[in-house]
C-alpha positions in Angstrom: 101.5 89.6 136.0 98.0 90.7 137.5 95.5 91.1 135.0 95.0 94.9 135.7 98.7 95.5 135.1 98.3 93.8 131.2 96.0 96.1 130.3 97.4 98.9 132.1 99.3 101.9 129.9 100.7 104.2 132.6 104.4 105.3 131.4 103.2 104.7 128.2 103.0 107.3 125.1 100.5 107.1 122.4 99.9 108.3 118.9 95.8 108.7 117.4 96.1 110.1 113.9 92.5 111.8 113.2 92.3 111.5 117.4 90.2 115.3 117.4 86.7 113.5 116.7 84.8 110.0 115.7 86.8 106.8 116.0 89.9 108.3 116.6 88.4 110.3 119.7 86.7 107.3 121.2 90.4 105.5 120.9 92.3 107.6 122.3 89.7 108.7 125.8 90.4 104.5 125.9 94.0 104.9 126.0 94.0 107.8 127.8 91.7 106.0 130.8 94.1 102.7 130.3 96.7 105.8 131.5 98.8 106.7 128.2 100.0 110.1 127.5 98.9 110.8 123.8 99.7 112.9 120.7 96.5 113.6 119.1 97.1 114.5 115.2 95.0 116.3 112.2 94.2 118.8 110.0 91.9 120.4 112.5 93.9 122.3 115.4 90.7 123.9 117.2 89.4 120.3 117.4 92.3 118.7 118.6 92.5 121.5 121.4 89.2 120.8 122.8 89.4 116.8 122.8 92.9 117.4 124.4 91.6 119.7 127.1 88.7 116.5 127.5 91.7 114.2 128.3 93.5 115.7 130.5 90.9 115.2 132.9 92.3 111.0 133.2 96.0 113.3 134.5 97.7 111.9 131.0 99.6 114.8 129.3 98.1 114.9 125.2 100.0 116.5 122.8 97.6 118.2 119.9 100.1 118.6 116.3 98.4 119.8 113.5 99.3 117.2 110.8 98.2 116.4 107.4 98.2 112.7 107.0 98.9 113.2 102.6 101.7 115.4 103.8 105.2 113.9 104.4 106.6 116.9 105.7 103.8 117.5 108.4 104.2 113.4 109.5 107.6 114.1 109.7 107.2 116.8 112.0 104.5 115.1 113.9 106.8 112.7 114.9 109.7 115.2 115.6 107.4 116.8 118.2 106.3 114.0 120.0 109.9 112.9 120.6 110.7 116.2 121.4 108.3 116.6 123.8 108.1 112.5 125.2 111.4 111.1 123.9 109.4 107.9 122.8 106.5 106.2 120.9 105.2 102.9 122.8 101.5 102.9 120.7 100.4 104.0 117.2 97.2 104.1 116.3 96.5 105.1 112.1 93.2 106.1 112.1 93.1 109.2 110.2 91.5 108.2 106.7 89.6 110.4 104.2 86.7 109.6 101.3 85.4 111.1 98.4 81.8 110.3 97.2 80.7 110.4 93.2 79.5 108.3 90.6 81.6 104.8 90.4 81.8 105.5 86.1 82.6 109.7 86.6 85.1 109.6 89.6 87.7 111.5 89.2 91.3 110.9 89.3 92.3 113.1 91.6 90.3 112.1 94.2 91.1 108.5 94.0 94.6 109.6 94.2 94.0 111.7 97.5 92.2 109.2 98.7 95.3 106.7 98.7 97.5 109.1 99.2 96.2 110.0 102.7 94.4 106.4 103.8 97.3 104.5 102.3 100.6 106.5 101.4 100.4 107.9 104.7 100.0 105.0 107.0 103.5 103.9 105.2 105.4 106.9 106.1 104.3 107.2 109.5 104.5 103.3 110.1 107.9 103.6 109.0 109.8 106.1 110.6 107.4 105.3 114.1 108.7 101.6 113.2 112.3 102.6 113.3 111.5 104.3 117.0 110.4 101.5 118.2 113.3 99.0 117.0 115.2 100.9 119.0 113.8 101.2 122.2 112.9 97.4 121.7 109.1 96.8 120.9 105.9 98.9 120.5 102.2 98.3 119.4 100.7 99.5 115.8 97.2 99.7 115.6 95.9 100.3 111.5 92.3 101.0 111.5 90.5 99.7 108.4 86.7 99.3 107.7 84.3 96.2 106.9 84.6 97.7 103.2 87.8 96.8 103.5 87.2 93.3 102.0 84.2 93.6 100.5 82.1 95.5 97.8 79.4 98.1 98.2 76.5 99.3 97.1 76.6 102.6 94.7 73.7 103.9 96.6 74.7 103.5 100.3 78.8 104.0 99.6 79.7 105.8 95.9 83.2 106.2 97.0 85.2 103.7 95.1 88.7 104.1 95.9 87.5 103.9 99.8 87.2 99.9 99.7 91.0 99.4 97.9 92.8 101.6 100.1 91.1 99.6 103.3 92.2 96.0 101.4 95.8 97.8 101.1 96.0 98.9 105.2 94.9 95.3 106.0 97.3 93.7 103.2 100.1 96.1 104.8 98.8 94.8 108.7 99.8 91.4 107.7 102.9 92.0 105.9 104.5 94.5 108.7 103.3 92.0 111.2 105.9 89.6 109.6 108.5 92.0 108.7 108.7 93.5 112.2 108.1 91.1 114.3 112.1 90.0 114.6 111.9 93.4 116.7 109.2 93.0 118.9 106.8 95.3 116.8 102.9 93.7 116.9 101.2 95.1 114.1 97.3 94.6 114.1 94.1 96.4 112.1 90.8 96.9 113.5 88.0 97.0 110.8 85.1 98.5 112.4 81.6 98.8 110.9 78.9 101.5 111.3 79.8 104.0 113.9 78.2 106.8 114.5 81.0 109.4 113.8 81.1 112.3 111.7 82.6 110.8 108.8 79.1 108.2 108.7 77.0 111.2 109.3 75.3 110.9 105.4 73.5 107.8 106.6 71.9 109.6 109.1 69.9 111.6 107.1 66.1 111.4 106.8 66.7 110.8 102.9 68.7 108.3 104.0 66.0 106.3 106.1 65.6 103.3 103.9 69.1 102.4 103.4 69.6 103.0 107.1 67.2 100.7 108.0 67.9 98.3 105.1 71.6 98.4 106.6 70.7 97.6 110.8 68.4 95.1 109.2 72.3 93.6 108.0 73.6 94.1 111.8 73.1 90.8 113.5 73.5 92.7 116.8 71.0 95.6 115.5 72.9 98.6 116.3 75.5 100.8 115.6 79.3 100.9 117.4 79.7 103.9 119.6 82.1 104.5 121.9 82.1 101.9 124.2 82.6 99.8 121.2 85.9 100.6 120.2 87.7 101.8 123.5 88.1 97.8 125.2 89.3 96.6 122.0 92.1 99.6 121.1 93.2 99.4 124.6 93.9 95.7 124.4 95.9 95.6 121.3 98.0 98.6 122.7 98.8 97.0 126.1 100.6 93.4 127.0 98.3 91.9 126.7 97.9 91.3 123.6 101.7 90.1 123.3 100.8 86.6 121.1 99.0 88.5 118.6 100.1 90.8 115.4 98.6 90.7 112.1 95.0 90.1 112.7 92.5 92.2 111.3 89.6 92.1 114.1 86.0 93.1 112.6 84.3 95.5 115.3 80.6 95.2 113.6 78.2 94.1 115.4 78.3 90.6 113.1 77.9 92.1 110.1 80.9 90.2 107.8 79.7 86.9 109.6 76.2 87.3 107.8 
């Protein structure tokens, strides 16, 4: 096989949870280039609209569903549309992941609980049934995306989200074990942990109050910068497409260096 063709997705069909803006955007435009069609899912319909009108321009047909990732009815139906409407699911990408800043001693419980219920609960349900697709038609790619604070700690000043960190360490935890339990059908199962983006959901940091831990925090970047979208689009296309065959249940940093420091 030509190298072109392994990294190719044409006849392909792809699912980005949280695909309207940030990471999720920049992953699927990379899959929609690489030529998959895609379901883009989230809470926000006018936002999925207008990145689905943005990839259309690569001639892929994208799906926009309104679904709510803590909601096993609306991942349910996300899936029910996309095999209505493509009759298959070659690529899933969980992306979609919420957080919740207070005080570690004063958080409250029902935040922590949403917290898992989207970043974690969630990415089950929709592995699951998408899983059970797959099997069937013989193989597929799943792409979890986790975080750096996914095996680590962090400061209360720069990150006072608690549960954040614990759901991460449970997606990559559930990377490795579905990469074992699924691999008897052909289903690679891989997490991508990136760093600081810039993406909506990091746009605190960014603030001029913010300045010292934002410099404090490149200062920690052995590259010296922050992942945009060039970043993320090679990689996600590679662990959808063939050729990335040999490999399931890695969790790839994407951080400029920073868990090698």
């Amino acid at each position: 096989m030509k190298l072109q063709d392994m990294f190719s997705l044409k006849g392909k069909v792809s699912i980005v949870t949280g695909g309207g803006r940030g990471i999720g955007q920049y992953i699927a435009t990379g899959l929609a280039e690489a030529g998959s069609d895609l379901v883009l899912a989230s809470r926000k319909m006018a936002t999925l609209e207008k990145t689905a009108e943005e990839l259309r321009k690569f001639g892929v047909k994208v799906l926009p569903v309104k679904c709510d990732m803590g909601s096993k009815e609306d991942i349910e139906n996300m899936v029910d549309a996309t095999m209505k409407e493509f009759g298959k699911i070659d690529v899933l990408v969980n992306n979609a992941g919420v957080t919740w800043g207070a005080p570690t001693l004063d958080f409250p419980l029902d935040k922590w609980d949403k917290v898992f219920e989207v970043n974690v609960r969630g990415v089950w349900i929709l592995s699951q049934k998408v899983a059970k697709i797959m099997k069937d038609a013989g193989g597929g790619k799943i792409i979890n995306i986790s975080s750096v604070y996914g095996s680590r700690g962090s400061l209360e000043i720069a990150h006072p989200a608690v549960p954040y960190n614990s759901s991460k360490a449970a997606v990559e935890l559930l990377t490795k074990n579905l990469a074992v339990k699924l691999a008897q059908y052909k289903i690679n199962v891989n997490a991508i942990a990136p760093g600081f983006f810039k993406t909506d959901m990091m746009g605190f940091i960014f603030k001029p109050e913010m300045k010292g831990i934002l410099d404090a925090t490149l200062a920690y970047i052995p590259l010296a910068k922050y992942g945009e979208e060039d970043d993320v689009k090679g990689l996600a296309v590679f662990l959808a497409s063939k050729a990335s065959d040999f490999i399931t249940g890695t969790i790839i940093p994407l951080d400029g260096g920073m868990l090698a420091k």
